[in-house]
C-alpha positions as protocol buffer text, in pm:
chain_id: "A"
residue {
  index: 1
  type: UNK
  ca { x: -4418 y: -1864 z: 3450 }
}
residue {
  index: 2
  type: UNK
  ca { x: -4589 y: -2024 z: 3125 }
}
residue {
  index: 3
  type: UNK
  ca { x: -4499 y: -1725 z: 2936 }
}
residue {
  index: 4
  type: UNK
  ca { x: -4118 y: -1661 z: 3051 }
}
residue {
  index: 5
  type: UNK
  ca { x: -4031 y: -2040 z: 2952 }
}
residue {
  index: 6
  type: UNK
  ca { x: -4177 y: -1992 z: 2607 }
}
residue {
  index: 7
  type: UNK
  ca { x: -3984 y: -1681 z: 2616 }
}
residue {
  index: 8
  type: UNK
  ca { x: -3641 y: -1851 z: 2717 }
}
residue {
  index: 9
  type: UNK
  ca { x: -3731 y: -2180 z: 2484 }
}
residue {
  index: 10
  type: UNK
  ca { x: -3757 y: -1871 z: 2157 }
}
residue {
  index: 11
  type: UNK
  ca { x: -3441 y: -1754 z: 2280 }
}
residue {
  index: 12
  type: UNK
  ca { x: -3261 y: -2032 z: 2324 }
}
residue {
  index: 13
  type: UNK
  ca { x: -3333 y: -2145 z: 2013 }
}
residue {
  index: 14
  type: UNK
  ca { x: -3239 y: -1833 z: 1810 }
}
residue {
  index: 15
  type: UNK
  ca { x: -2866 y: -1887 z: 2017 }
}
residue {
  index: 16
  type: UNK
  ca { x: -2865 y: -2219 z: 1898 }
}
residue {
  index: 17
  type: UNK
  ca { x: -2915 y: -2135 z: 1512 }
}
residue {
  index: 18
  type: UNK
  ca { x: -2654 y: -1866 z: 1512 }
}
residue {
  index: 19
  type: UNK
  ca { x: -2413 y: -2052 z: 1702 }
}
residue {
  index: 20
  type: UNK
  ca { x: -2464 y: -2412 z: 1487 }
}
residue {
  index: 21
  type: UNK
  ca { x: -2302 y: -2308 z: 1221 }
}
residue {
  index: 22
  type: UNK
  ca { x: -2021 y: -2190 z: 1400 }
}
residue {
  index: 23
  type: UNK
  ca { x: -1989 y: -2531 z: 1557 }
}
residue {
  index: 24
  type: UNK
  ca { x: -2037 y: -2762 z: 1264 }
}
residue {
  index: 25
  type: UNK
  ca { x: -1731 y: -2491 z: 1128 }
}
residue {
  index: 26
  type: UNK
  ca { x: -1461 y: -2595 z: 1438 }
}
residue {
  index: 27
  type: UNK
  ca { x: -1659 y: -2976 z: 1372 }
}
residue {
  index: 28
  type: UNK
  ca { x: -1520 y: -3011 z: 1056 }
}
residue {
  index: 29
  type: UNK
  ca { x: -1205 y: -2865 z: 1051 }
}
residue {
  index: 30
  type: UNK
  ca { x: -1161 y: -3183 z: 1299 }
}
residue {
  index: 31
  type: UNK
  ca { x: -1259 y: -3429 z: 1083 }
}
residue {
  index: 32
  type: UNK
  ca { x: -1083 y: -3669 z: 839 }
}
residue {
  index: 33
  type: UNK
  ca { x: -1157 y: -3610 z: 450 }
}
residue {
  index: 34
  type: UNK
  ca { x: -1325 y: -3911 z: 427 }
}
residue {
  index: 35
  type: UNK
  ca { x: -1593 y: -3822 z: 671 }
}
residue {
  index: 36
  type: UNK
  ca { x: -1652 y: -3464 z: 497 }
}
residue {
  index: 37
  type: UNK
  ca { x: -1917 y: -3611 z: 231 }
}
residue {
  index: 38
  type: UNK
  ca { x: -2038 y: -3964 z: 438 }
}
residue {
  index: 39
  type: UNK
  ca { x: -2375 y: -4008 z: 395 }
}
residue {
  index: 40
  type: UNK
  ca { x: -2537 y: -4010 z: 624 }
}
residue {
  index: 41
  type: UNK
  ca { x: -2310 y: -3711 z: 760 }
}
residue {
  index: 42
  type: UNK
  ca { x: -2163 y: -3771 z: 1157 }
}
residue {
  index: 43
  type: UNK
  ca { x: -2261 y: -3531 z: 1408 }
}
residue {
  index: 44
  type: UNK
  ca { x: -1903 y: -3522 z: 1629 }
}
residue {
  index: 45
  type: UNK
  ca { x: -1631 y: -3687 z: 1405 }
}
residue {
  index: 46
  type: UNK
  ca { x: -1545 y: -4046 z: 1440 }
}
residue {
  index: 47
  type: UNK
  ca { x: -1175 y: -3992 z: 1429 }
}
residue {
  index: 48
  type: UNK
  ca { x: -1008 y: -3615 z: 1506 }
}
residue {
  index: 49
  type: UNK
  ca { x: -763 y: -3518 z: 1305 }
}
residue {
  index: 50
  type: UNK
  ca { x: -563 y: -3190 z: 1353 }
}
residue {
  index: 51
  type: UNK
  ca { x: -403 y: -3270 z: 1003 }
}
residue {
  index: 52
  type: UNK
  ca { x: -579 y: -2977 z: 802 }
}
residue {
  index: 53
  type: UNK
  ca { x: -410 y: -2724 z: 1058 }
}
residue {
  index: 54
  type: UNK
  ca { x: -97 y: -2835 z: 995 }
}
residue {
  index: 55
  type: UNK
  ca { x: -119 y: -2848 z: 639 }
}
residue {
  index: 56
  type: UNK
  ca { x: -285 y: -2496 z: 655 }
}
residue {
  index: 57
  type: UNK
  ca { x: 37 y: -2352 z: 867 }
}
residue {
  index: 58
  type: UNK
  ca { x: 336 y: -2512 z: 730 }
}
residue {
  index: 59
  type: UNK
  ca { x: 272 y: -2629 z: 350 }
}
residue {
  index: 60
  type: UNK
  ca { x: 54 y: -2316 z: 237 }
}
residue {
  index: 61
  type: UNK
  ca { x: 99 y: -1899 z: 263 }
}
residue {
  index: 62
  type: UNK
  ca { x: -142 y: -1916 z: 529 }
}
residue {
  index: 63
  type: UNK
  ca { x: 104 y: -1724 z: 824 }
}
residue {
  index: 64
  type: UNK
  ca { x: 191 y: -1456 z: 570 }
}
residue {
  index: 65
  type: UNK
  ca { x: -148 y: -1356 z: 491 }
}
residue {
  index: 66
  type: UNK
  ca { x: -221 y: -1382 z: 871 }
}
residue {
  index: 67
  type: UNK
  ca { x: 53 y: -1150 z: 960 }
}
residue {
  index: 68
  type: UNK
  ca { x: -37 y: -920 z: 642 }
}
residue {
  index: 69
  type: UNK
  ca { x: -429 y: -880 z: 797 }
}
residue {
  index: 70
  type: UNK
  ca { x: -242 y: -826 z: 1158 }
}
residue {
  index: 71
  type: UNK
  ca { x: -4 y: -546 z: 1033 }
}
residue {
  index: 72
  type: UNK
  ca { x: -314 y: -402 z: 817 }
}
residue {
  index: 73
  type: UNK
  ca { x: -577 y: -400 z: 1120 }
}
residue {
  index: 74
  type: UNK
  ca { x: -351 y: -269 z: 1359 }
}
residue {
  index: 75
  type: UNK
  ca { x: -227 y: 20 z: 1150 }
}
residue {
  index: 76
  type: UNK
  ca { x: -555 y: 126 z: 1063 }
}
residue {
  index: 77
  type: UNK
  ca { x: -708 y: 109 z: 1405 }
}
residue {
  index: 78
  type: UNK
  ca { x: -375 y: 281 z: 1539 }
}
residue {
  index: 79
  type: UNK
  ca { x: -436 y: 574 z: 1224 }
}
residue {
  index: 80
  type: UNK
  ca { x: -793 y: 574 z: 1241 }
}
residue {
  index: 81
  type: UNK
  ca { x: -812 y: 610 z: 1658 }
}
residue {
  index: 82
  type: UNK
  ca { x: -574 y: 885 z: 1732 }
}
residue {
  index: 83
  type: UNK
  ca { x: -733 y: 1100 z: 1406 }
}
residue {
  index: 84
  type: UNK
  ca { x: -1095 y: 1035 z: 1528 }
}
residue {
  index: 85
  type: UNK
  ca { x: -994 y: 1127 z: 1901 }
}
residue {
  index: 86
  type: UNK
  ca { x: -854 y: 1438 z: 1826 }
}
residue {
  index: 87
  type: UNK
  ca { x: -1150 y: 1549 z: 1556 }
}
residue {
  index: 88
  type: UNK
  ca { x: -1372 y: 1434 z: 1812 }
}
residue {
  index: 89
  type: UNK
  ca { x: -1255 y: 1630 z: 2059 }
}
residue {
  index: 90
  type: UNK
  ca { x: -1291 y: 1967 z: 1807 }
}
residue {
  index: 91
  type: UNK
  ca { x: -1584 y: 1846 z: 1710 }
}
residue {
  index: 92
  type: UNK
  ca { x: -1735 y: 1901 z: 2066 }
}
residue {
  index: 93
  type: UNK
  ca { x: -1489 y: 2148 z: 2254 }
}
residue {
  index: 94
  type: UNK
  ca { x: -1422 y: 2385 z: 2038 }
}
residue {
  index: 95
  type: UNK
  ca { x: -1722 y: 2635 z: 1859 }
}
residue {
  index: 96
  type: UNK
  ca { x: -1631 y: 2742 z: 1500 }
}
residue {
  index: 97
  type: UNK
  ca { x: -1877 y: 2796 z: 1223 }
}
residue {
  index: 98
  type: UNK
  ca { x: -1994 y: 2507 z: 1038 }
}
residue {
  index: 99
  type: UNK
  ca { x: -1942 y: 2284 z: 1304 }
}
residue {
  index: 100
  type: UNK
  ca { x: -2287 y: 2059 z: 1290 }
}
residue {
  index: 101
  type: UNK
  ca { x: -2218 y: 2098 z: 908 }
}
residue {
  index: 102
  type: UNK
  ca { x: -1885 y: 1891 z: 954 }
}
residue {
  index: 103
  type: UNK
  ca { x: -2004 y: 1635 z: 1178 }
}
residue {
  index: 104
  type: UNK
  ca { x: -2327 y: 1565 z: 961 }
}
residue {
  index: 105
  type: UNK
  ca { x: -2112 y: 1559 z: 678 }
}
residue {
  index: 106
  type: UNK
  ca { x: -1868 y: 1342 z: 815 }
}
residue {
  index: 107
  type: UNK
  ca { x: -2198 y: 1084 z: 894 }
}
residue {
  index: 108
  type: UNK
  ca { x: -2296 y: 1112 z: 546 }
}
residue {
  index: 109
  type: UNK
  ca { x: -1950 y: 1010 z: 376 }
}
residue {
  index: 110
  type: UNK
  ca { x: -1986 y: 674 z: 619 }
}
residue {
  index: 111
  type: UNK
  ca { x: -2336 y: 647 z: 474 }
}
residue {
  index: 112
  type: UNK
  ca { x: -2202 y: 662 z: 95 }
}
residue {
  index: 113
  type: UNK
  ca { x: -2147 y: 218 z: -61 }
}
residue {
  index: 114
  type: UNK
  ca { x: -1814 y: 85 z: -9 }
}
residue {
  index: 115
  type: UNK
  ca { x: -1817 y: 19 z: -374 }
}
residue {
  index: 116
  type: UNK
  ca { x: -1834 y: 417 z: -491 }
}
residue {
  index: 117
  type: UNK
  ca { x: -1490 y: 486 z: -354 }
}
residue {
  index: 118
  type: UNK
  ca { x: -1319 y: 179 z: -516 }
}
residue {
  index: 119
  type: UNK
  ca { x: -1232 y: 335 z: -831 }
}
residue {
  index: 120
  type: UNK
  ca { x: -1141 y: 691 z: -728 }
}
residue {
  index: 121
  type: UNK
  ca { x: -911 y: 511 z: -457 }
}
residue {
  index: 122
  type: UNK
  ca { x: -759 y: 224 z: -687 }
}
residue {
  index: 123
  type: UNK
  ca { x: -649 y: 551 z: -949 }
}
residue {
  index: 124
  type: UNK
  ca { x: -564 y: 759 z: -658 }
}
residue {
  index: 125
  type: UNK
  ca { x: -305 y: 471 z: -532 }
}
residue {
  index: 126
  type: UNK
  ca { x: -196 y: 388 z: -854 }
}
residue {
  index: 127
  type: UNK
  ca { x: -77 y: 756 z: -926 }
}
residue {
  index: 128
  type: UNK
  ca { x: 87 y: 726 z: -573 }
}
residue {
  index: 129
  type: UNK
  ca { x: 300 y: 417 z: -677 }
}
residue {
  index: 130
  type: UNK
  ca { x: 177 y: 228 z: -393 }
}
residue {
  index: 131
  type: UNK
  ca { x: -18 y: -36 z: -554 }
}
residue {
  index: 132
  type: UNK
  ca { x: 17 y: -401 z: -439 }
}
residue {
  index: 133
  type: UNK
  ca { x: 111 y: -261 z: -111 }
}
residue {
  index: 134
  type: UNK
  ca { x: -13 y: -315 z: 290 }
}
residue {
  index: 135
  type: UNK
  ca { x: 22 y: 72 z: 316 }
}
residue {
  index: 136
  type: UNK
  ca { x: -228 y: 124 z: -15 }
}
residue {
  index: 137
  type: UNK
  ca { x: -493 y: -106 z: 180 }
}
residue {
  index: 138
  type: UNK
  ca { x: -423 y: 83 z: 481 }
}
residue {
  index: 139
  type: UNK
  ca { x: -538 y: 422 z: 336 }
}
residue {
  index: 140
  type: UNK
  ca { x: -847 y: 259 z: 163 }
}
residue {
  index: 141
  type: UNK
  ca { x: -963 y: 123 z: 497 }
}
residue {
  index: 142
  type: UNK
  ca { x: -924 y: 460 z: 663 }
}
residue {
  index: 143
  type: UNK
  ca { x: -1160 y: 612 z: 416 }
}
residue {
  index: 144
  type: UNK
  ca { x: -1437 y: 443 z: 514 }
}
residue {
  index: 145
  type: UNK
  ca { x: -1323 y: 308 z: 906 }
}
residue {
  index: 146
  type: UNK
  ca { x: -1229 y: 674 z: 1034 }
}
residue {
  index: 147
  type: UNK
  ca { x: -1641 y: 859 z: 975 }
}
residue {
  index: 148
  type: UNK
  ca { x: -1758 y: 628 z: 1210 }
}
residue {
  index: 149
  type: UNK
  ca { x: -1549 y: 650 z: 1477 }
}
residue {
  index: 150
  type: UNK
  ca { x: -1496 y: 969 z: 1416 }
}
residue {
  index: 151
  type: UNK
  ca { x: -1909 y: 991 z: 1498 }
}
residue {
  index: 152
  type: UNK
  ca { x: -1889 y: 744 z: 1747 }
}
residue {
  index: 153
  type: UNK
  ca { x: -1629 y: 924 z: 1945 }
}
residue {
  index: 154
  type: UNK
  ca { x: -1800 y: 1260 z: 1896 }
}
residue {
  index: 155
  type: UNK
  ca { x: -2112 y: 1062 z: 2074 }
}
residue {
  index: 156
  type: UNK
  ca { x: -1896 y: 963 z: 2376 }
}
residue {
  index: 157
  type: UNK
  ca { x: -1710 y: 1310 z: 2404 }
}
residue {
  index: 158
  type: UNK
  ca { x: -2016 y: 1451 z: 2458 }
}
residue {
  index: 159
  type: UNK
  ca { x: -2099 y: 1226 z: 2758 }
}
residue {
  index: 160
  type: UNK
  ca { x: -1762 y: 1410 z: 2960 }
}
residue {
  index: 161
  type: UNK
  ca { x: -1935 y: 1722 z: 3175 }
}
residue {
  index: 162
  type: UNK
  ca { x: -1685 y: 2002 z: 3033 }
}
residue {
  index: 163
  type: UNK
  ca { x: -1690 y: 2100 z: 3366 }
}
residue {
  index: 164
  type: UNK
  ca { x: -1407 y: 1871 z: 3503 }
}
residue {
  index: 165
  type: UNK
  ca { x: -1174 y: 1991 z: 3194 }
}
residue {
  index: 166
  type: UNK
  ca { x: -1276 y: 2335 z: 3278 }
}
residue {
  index: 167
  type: UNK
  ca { x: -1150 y: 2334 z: 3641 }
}
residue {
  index: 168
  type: UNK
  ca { x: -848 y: 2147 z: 3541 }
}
residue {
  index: 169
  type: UNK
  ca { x: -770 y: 2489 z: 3313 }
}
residue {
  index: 170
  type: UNK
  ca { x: -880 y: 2683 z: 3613 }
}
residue {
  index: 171
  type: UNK
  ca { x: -610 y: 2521 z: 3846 }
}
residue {
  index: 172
  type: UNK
  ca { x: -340 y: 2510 z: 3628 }
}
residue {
  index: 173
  type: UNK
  ca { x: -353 y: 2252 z: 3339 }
}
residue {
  index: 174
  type: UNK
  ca { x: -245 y: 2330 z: 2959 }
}
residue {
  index: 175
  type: UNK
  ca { x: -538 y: 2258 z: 2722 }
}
residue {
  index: 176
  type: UNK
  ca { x: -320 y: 1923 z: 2601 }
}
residue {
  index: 177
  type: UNK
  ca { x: -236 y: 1871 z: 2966 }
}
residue {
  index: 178
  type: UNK
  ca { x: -648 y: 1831 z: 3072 }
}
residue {
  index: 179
  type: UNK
  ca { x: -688 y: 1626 z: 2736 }
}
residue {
  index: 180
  type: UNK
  ca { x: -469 y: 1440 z: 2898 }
}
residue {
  index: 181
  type: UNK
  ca { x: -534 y: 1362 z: 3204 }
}
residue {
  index: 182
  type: UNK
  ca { x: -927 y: 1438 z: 3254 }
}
residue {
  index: 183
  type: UNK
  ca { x: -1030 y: 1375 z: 2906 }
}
residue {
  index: 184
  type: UNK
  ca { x: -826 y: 1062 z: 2847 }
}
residue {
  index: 185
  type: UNK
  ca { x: -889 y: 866 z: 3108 }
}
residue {
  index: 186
  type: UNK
  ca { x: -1307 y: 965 z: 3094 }
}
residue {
  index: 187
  type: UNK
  ca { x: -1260 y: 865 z: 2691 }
}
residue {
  index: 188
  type: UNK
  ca { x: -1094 y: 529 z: 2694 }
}
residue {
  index: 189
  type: UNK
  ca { x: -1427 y: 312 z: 2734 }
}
residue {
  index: 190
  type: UNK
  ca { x: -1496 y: 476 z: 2406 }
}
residue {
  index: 191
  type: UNK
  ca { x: -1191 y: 454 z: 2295 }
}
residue {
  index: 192
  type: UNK
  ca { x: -1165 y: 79 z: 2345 }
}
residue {
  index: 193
  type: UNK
  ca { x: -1495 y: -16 z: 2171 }
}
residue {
  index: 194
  type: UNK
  ca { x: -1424 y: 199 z: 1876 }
}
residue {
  index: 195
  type: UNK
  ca { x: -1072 y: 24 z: 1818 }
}
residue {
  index: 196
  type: UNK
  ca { x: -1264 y: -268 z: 1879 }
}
residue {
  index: 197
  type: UNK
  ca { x: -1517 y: -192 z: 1594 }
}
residue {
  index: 198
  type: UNK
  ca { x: -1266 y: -51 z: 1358 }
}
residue {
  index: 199
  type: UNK
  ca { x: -1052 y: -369 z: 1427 }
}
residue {
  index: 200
  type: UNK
  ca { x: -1327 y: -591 z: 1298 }
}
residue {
  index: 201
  type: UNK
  ca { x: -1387 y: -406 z: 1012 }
}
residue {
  index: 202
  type: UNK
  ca { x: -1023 y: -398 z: 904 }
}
residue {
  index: 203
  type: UNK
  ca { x: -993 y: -765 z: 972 }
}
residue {
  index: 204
  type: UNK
  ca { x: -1311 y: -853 z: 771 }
}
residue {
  index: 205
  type: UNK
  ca { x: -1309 y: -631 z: 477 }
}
residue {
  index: 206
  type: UNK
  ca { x: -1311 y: -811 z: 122 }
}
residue {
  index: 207
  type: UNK
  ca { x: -1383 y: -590 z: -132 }
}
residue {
  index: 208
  type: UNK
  ca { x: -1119 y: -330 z: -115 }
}
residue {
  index: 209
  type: UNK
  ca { x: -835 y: -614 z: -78 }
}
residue {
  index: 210
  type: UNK
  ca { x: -989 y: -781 z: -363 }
}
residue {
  index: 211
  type: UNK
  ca { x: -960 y: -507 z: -607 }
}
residue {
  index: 212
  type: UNK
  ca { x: -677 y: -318 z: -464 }
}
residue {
  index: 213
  type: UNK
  ca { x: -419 y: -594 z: -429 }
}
residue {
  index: 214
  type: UNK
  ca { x: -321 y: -836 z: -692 }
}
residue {
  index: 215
  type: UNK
  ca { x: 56 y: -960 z: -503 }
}
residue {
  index: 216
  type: UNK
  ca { x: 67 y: -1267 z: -278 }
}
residue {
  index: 217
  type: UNK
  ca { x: 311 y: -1092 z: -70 }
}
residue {
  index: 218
  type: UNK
  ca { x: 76 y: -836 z: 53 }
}
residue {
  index: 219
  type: UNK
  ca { x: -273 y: -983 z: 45 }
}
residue {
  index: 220
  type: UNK
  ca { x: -482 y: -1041 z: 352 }
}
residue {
  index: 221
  type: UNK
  ca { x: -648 y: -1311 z: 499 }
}
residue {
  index: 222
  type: UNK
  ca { x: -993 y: -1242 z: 314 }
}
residue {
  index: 223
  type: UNK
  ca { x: -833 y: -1221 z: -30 }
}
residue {
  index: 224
  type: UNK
  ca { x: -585 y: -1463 z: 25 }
}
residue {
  index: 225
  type: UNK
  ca { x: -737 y: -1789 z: 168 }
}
residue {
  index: 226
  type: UNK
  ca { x: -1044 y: -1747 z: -91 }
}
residue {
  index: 227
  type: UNK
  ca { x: -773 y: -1762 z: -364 }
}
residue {
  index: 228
  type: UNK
  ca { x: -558 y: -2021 z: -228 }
}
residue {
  index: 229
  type: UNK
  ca { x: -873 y: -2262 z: -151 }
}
residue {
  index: 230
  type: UNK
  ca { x: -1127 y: -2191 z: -396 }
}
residue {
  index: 231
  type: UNK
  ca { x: -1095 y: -2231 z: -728 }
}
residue {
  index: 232
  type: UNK
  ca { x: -1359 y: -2308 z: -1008 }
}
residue {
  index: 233
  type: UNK
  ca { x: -1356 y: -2687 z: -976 }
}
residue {
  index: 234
  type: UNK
  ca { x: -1249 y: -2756 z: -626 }
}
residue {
  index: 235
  type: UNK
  ca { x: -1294 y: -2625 z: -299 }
}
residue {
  index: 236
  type: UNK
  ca { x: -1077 y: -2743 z: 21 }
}
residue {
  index: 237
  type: UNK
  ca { x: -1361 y: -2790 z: 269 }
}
residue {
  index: 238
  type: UNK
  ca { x: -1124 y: -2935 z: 574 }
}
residue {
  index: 239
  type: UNK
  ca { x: -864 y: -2650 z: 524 }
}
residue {
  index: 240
  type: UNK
  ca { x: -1145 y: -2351 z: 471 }
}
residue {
  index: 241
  type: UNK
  ca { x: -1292 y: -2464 z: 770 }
}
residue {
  index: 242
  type: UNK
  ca { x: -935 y: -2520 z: 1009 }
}
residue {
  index: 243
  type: UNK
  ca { x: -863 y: -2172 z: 797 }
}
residue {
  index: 244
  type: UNK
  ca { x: -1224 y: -2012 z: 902 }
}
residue {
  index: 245
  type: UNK
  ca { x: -1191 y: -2123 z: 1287 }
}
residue {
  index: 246
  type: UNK
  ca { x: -810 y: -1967 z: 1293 }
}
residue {
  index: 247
  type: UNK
  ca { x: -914 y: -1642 z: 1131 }
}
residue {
  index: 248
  type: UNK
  ca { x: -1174 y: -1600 z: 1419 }
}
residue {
  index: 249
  type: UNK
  ca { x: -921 y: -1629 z: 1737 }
}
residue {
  index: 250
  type: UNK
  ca { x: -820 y: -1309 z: 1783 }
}
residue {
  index: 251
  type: UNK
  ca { x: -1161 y: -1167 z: 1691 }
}
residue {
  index: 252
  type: UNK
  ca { x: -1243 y: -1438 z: 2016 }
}
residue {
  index: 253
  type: UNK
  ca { x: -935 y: -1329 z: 2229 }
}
residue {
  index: 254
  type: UNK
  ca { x: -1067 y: -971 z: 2181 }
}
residue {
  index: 255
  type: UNK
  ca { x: -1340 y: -992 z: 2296 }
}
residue {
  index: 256
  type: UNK
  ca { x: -1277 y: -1213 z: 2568 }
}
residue {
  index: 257
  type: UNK
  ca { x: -1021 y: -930 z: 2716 }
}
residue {
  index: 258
  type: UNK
  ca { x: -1203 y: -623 z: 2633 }
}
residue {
  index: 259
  type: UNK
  ca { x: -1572 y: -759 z: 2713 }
}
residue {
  index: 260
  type: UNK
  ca { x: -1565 y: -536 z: 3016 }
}
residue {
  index: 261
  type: UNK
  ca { x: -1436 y: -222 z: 2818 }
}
residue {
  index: 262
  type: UNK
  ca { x: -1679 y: -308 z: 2553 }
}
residue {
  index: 263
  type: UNK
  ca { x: -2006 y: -296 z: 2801 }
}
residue {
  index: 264
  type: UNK
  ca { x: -1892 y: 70 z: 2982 }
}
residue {
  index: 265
  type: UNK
  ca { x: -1844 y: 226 z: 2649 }
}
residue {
  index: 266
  type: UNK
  ca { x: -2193 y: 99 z: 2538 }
}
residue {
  index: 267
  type: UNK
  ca { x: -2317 y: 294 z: 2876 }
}
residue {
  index: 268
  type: UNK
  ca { x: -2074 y: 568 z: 2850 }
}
residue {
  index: 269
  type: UNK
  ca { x: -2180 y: 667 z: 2521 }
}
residue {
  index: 270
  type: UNK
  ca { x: -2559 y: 692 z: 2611 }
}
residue {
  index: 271
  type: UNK
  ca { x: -2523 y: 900 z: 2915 }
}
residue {
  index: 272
  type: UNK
  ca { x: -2497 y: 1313 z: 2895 }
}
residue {
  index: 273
  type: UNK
  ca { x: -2308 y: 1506 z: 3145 }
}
């Protein structure tokens, strides 16, 4: 008994750290300027405010670069889930030489920095005339989304028994009819968690949108609230915080709907047919 309360006291505290900061974040998006730098600093604010988020949504570019990092994630989970489902599904149905060789290979270009492809992509775009763009970032994030799920899928293919495709061929079925309806419907656990994961990324990702686009007009939310709030001599702690906590809904109303998908792909992917 003495030994599974220490254990819940550890790891209740550990929650606690990693969740504190997240609180103090909503905290003092809440609270009036003048309360930002009282010493000594309140806990809960003394007066709530919702003033920063409406500052934040009507009097700055806030909304565009929200729907800029919406159009972006979703286009490169869309791209990046239908090519890894497909090269997944090669990757374990079908037996060609150099197979193993394409899948490893495919693990080590997700292994190589972030950083090494920046250049060869920025003169690659810029050749392309689609610099500045949403598209541009689109094809950058694929680069480096698309080897892990394509890995990740190949893990969760594997879990199908072939045996349920091969007597849907045996009755009947077109090869893209029993992708269809056996494999499918087996994959979309997997499926789920890897749009899930490639979602995040997209949504997250500095470095790329900080190098490969320079326009207002098509900058994300990373890029964009770092340059509209930070400068060199001032920083807007009240609207980087409203900013922070608005930037993390839908990462929060994902995972609240697709909690359930999320767990069964963690299982499906560990279990072997």
């Amino acid at each position: 008994m003495a030994r599974r309360i220490a254990f819940n006291i550890f790891a209740w505290s550990i929650v606690l750290m990693v969740a504190f900061p997240l609180f103090w974040m909503l905290v003092t998006s809440v609270k009036p300027q003048s309360e930002l730098f009282q010493r000594p600093p309140t806990f809960m604010p003394e007066i709530w405010t919702f003033e920063h988020y409406a500052k934040l949504l009507f009097d700055t570019k806030f909304m565009t670069y929200f729907k800029n990092s919406v159009i972006l994630s979703v286009a490169t989970t869309t791209i990046v889930i239908v090519i890894a489902t497909i090269g997944a599904y090669s990757l374990v149905r079908f037996k060609y030489r150099g197979r193993e060789s394409l899948a490893f290979l495919v693990l080590f270009t997700y292994l190589l920095p972030s950083v090494v492809l920046i250049l060869p992509l920025y003169l690659m775009i810029l050749q392309l005339g689609m610099s500045n763009t949403i598209f541009s970032l689109v094809i950058a994030y694929t680069t480096f989304a698309l080897p892990y799920a394509l890995w990740l899928l190949r893990s969760f293919m594997q879990g199908i028994p072939e045996d349920l495709e091969s007597a849907a061929l045996v009755d009947g079925a077109s090869r893209l009819g029993a992708f269809r309806d056996i494999i499918l419907p087996q994959l979309l656990p997997g499926i789920i968690s890897t749009a899930l994961f490639t979602f995040i990324l997209s949504w997250n990702e500095y470095l790329y949108a900080l190098v490969l686009v320079n326009s207002d007009d098509a900058r994300p939310l990373t890029t964009g609230v770092m340059n509209m709030l930070i400068s060199s001599f001032n920083i807007e702690w009240s609207l980087l915080m409203a900013a922070s906590v608005m930037m993390s809904v839908p990462l929060i109303i994902a995972f609240a709907f697709l909690q359930s998908y999320l767990t069964r792909g963690f299982g499906a992917g560990g279990v072997k047919g």
